[in-house]
VOBA-1610 file (N, C-alpha, C; in pm, whole numbers, padded with zeros to 5 digits, always signed):
BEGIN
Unk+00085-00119+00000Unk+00000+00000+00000Unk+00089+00125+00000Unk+00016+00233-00093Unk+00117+00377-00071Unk+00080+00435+00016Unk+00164+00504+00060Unk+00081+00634+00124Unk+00167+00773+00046Unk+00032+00870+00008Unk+00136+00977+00013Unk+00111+01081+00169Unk+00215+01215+00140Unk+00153+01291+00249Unk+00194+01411+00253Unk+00091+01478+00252Unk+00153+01638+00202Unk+00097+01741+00303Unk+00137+01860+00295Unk+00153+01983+00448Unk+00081+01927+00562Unk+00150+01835+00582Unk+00109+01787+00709Unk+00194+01843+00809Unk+00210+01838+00969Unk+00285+01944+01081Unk+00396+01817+01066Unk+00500+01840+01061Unk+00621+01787+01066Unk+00701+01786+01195Unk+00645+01813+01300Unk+00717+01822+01445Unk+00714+01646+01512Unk+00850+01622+01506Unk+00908+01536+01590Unk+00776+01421+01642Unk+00678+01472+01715Unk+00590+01349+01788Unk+00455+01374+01672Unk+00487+01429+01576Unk+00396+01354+01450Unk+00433+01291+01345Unk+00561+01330+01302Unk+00696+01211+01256Unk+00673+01057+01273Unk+00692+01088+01469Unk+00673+00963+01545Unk+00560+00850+01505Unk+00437+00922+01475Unk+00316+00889+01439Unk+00314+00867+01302Unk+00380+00926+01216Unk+00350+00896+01066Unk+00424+00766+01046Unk+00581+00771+01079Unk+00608+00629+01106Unk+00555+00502+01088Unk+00485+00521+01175Unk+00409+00421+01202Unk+00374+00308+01067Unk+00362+00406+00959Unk+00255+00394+00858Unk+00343+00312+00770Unk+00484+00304+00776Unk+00572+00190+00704Unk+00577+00067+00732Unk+00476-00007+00835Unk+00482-00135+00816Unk+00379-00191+00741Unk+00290-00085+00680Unk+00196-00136+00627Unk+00214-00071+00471Unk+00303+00003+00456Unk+00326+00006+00333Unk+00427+00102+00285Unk+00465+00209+00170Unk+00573+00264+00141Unk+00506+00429+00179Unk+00547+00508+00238Unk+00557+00624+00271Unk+00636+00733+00193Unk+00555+00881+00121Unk+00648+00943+00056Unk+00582+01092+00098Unk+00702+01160+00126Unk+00653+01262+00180Unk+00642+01416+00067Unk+00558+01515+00070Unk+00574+01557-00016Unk+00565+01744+00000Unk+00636+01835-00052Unk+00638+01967+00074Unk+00564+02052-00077Unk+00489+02146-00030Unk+00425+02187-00140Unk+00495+02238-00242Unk+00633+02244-00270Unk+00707+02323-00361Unk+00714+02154-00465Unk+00669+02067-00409Unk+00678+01902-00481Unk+00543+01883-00524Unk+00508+01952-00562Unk+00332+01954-00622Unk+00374+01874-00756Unk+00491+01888-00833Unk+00482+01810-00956Unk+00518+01680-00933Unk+00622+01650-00859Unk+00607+01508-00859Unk+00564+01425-00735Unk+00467+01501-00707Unk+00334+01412-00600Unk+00228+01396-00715Unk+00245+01490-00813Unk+00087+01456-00929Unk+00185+01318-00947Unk+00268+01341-01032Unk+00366+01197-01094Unk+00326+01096-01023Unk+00328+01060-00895Unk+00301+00950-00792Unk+00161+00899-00787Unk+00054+01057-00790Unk-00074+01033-00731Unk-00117+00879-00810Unk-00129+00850-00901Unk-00205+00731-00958Unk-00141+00603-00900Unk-00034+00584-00812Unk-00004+00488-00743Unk-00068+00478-00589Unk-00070+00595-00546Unk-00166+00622-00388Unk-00252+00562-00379Unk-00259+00489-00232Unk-00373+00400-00207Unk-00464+00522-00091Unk-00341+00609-00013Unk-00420+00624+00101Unk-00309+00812+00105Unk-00415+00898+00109Unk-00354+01069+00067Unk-00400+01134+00216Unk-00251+01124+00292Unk-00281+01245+00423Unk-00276+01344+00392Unk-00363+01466+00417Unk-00362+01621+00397Unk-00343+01700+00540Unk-00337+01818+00459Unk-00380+01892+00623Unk-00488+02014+00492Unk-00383+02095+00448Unk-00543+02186+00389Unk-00496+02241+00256Unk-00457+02094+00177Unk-00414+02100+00024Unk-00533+02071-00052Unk-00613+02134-00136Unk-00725+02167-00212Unk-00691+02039-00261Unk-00813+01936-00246Unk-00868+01815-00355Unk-00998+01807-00412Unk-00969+01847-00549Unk-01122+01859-00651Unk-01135+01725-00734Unk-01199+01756-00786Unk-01250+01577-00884Unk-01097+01602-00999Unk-01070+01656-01013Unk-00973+01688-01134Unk-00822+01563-01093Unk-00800+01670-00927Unk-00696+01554-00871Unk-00726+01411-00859Unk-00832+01395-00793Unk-00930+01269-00777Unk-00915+01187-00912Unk-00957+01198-00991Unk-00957+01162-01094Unk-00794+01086-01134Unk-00722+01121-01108Unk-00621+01093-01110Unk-00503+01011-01063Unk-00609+01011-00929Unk-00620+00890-00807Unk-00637+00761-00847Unk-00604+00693-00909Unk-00694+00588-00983Unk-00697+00486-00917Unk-00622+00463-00800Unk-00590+00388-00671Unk-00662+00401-00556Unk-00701+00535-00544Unk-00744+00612-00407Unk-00821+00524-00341Unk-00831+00516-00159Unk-00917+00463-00135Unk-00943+00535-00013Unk-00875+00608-00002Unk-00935+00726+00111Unk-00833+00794+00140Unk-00872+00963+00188Unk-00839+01049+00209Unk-00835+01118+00320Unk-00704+01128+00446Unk-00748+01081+00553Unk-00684+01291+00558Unk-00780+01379+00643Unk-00723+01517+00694Unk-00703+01545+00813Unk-00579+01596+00844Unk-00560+01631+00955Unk-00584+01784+01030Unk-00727+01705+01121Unk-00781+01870+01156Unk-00923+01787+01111Unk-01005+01896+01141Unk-01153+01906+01122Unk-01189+01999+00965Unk-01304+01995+00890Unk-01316+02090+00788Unk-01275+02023+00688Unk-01400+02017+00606Unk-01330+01949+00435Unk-01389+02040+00329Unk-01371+02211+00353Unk-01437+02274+00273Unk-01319+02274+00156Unk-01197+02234+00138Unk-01142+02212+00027Unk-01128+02096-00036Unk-01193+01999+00004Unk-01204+01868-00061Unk-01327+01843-00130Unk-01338+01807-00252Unk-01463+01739-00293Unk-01506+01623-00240Unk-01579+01634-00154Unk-01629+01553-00087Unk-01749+01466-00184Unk-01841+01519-00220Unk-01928+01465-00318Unk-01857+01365-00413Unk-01777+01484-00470Unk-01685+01335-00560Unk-01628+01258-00533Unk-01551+01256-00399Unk-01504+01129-00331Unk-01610+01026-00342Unk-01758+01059-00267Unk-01793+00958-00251Unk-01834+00880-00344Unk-01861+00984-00499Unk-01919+00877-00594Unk-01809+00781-00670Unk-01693+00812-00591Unk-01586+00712-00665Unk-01521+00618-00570Unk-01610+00650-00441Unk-01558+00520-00355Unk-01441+00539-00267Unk-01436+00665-00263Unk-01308+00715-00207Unk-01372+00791-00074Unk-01297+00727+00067Unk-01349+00746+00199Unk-01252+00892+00250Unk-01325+00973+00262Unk-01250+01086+00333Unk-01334+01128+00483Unk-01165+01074+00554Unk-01197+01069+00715Unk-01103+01204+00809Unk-01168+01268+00880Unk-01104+01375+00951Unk-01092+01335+01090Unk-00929+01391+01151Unk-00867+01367+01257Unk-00856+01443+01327Unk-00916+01444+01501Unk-00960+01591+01576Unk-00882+01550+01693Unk-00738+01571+01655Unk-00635+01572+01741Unk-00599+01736+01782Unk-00670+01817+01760Unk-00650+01982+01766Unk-00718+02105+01848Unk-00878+02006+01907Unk-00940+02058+01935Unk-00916+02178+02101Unk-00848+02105+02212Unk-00778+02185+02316Unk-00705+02299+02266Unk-00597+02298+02160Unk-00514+02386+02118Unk-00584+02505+02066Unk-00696+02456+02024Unk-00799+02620+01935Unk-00886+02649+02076Unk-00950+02586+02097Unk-01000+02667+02254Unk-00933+02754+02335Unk-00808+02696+02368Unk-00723+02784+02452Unk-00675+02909+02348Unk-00664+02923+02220Unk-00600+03014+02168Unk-00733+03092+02128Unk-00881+03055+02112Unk-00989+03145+02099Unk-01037+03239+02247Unk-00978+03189+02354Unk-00937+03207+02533Unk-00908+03328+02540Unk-00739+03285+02436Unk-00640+03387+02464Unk-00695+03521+02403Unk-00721+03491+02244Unk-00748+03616+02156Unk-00853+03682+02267Unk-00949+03661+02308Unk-01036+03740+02402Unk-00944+03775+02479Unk-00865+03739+02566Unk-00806+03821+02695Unk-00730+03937+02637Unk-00685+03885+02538Unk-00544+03961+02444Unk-00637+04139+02376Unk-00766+04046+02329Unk-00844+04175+02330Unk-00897+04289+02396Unk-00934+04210+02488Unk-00979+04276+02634Unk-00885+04363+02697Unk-00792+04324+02707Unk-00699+04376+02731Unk-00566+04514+02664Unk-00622+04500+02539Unk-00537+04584+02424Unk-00385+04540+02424Unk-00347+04417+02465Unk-00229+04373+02482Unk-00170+04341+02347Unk-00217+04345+02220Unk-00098+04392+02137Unk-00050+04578+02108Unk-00198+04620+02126Unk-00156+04814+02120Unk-00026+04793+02218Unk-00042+04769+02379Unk+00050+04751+02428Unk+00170+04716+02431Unk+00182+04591+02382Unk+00328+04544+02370Unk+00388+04656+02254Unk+00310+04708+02141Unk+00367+04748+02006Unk+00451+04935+02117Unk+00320+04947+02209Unk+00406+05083+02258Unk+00439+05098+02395Unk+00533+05014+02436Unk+00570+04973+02565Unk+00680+05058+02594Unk+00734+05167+02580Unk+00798+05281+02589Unk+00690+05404+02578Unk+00598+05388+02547Unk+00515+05526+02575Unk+00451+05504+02662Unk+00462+05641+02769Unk+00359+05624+02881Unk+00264+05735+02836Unk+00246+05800+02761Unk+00155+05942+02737Unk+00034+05862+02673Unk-00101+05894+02807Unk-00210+05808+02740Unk-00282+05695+02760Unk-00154+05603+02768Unk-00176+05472+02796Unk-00265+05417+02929Unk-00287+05515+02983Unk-00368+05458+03091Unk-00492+05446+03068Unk-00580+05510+02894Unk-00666+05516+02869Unk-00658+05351+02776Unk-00598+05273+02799Unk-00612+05158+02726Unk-00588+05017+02834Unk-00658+05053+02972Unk-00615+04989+03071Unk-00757+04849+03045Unk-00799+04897+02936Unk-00878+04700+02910Unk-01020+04726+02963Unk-01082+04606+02923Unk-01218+04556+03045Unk-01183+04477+03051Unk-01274+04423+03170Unk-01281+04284+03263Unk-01401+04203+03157Unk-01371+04042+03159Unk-01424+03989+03105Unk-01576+03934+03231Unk-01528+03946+03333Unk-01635+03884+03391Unk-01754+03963+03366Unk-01874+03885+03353Unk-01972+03969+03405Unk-02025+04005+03205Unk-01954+03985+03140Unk-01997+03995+02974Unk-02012+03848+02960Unk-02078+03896+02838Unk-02143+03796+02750Unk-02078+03768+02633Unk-02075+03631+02596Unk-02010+03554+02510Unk-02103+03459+02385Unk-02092+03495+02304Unk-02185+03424+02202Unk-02076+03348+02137Unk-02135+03238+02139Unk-02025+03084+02065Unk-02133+03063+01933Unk-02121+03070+01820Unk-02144+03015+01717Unk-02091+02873+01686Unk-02168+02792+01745Unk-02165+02697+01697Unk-02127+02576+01824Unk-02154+02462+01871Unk-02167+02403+02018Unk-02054+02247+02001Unk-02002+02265+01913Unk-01901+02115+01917Unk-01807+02123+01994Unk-01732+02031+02013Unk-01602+01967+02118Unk-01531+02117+02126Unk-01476+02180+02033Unk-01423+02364+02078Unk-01520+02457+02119Unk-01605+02456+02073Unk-01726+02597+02148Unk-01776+02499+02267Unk-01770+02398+02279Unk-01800+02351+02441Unk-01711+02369+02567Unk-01592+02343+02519Unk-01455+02391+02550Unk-01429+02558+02622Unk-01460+02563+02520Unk-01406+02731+02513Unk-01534+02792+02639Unk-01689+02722+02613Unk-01771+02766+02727Unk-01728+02763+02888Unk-01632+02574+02872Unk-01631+02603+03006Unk-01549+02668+03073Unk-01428+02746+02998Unk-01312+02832+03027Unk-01388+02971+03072Unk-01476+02961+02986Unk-01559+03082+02975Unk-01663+03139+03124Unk-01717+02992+03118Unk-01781+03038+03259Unk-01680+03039+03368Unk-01574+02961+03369Unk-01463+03011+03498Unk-01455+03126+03506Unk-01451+03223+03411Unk-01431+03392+03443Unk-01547+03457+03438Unk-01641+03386+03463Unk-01782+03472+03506Unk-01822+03514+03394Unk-01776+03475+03299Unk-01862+03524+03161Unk-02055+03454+03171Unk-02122+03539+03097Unk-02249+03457+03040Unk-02248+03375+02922Unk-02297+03333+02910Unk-02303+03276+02728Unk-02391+03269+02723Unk-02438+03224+02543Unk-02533+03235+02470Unk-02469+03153+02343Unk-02522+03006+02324Unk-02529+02954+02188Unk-02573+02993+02108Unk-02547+02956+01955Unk-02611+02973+01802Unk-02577+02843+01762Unk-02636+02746+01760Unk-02626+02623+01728Unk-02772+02534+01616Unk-02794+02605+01509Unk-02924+02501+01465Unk-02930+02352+01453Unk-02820+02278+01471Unk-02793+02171+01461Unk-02777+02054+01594Unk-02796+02163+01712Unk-02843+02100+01857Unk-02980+02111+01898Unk-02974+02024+01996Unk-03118+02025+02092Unk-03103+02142+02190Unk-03157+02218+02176Unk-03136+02363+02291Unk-03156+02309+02394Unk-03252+02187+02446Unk-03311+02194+02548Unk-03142+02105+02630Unk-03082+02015+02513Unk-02949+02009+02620Unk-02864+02103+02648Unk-02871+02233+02583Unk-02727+02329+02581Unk-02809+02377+02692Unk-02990+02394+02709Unk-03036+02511+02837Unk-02967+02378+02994Unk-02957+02234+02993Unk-02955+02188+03092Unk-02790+02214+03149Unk-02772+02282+03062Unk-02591+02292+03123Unk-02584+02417+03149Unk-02680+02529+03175Unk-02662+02655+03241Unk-02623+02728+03120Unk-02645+02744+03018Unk-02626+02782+02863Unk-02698+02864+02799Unk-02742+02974+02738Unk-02888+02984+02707Unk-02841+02949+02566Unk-02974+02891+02449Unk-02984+02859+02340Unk-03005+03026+02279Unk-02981+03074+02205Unk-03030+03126+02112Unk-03049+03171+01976Unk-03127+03249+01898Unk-03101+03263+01791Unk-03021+03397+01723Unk-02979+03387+01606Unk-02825+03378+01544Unk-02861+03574+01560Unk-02941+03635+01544Unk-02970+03761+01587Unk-02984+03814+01686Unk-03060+03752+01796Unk-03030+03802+01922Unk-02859+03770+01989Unk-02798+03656+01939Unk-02662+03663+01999Unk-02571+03746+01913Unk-02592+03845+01832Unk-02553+03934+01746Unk-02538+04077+01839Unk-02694+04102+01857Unk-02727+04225+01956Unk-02718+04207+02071Unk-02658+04116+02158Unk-02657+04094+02281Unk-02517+04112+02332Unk-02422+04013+02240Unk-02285+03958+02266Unk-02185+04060+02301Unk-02125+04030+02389Unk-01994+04155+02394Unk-01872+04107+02334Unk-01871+03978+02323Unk-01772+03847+02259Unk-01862+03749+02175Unk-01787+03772+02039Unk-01825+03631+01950Unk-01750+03552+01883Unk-01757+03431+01965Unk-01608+03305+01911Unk-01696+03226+01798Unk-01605+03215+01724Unk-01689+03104+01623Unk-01644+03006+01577Unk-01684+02926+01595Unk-01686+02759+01604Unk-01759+02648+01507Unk-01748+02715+01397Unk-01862+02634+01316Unk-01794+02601+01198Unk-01862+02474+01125Unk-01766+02464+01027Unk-01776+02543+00873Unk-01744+02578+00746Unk-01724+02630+00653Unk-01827+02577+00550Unk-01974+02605+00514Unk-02030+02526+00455Unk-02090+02659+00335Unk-02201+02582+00258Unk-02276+02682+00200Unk-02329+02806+00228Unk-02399+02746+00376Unk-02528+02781+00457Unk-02415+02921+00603Unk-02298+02844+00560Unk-02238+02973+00680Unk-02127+03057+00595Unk-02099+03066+00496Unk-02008+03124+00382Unk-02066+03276+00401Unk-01995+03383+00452Unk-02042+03503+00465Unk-02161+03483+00558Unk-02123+03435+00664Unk-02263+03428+00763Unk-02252+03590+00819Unk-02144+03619+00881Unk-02103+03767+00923Unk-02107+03862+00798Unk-02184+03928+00770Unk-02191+03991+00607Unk-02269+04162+00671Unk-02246+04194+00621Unk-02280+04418+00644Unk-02402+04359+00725Unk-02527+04299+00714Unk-02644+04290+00772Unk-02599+04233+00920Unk-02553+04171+00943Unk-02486+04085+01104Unk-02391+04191+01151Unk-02322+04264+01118Unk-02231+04385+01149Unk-02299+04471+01200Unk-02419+04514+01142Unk-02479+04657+01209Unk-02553+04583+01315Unk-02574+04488+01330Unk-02702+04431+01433Unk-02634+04405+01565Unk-02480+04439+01589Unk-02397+04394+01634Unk-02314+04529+01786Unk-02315+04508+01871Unk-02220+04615+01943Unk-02146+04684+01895Unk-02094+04795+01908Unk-01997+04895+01860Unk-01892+04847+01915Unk-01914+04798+02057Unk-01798+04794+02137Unk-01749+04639+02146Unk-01806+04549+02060Unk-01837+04377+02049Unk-01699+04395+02000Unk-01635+04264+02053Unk-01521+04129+01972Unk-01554+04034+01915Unk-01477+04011+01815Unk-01532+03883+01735Unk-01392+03846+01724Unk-01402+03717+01753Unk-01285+03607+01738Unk-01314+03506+01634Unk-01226+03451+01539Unk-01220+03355+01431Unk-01098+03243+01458Unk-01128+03150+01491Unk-01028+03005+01486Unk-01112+02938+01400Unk-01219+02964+01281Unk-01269+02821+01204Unk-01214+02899+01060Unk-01287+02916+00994Unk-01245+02914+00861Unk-01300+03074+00842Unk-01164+03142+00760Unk-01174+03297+00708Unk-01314+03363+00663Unk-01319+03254+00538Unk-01436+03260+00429Unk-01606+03255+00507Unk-01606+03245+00684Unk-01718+03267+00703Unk-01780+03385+00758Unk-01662+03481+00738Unk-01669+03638+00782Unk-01627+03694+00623Unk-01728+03777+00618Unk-01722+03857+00525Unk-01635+04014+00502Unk-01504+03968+00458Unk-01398+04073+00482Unk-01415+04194+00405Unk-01508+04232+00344Unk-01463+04322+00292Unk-01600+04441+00411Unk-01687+04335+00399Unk-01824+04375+00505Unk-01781+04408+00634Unk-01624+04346+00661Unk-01583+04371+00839Unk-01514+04469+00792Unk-01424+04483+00717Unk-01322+04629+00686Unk-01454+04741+00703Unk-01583+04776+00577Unk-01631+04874+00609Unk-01690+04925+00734Unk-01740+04788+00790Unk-01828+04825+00961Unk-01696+04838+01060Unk-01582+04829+01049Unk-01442+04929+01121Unk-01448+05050+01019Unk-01478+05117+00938Unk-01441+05214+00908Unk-01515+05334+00959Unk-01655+05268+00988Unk-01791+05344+01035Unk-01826+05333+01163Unk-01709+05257+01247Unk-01702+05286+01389Unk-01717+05436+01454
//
């Protein structure tokens, strides 16, 4: 069996782990500047590790071996998924990541709250600076878009500092997110409510520009919005103008 394997994290105890994968067959590793001769190979691949290298039917196609497509991380908005399946080709995602984005969707709030990059950037000026002495997170409200293994996470960090929350989840039972001290709500009221919005959801049709000029104005002046899922579900050019009209 082949394996290929391309931008995958290359640190020492995932090495350890890829390893692994030579007793069951030949291993070839491939760094994106080797895009030409990983195509050369692809029609020998039995089994293609990714992390977030675009696979359309075109590559697929080409696969003529393929028998699954294994990503590392959550999110297959760059894989053809549809076409995998009509060719029999299994694409499975690996959620070895999920602690590491909670704590860093944690941080970006404190880091915000705090103005701790203005800070660090002018840590020789004292003229002023006392007008950038932060808020306290306790006691605000936190809207999580979206309720999986990281926005559950990130809640319970969340209520340690006295935050409130408020879900946006259409894809849960509210009545379990209300039994955990949670409130359920919908995707507008945690818009106009939120003083913090982490988002946690994955990259689909239905959330592609979910944050778009209409979700911006409905929104605090004085609100954070944090992003650890995918770019493409905030609408950048819609967030540049609603900062310009602050």
């Amino acid at each position: 069996m082949n394996f290929a394997v391309l931008d995958v994290d290359r640190r020492p105890e995932v090495m350890a782990i890829l390893r692994l994968l030579n007793e069951w067959g030949t291993v070839r590793y491939f760094s994106p500047d080797e895009e030409e001769a990983f195509i050369a190979w692809l029609p020998e691949v039995d089994v293609l590790l990714i992390r977030l290298y675009k696979v359309d039917e075109t590559l697929l196609l080409k696969g003529r071996k393929l028998k699954a497509i294994i990503k590392a991380g959550v999110g297959v908005d760059h894989i053809d998924v549809e076409a995998a399946t009509k060719m029999g080709i299994k694409v499975i995602i690996s959620r070895g990541n999920h602690i590491s984005v909670k704590e860093s969707a944690v941080l970006l709030m404190l880091a915000l709250s705090r103005h701790l990059i203005t800070l660090n950037k002018n840590v020789h000026e004292t003229e002023h600076m006392h007008a950038l002495a932060g808020t306290e997170m306790y006691g605000k409200i936190l809207g999580l878009v979206g309720f999986g293994r990281i926005g559950r996470h990130v809640a319970r960090i969340a209520k340690g500092l006295g935050m409130k929350i408020n879900v946006y989840d259409p894809y849960i039972d509210s009545s379990k997110i209300n039994e955990i001290g949670i409130t359920c709500i919908d995707f507008k009221n945690m818009l106009k409510y939120s003083d913090y919005i982490s988002i946690h959801c994955p990259l689909t049709a239905g959330t592609h520009h979910l944050f778009s000029t209409k979700a911006f104005k409905l929104m605090k002046p004085s609100a954070f919005i944090i992003n650890t899922a995918r770019g493409a579900i905030i609408d950048e050019v819609a967030l540049y103008q609603a900062l310009k009209e602050l």
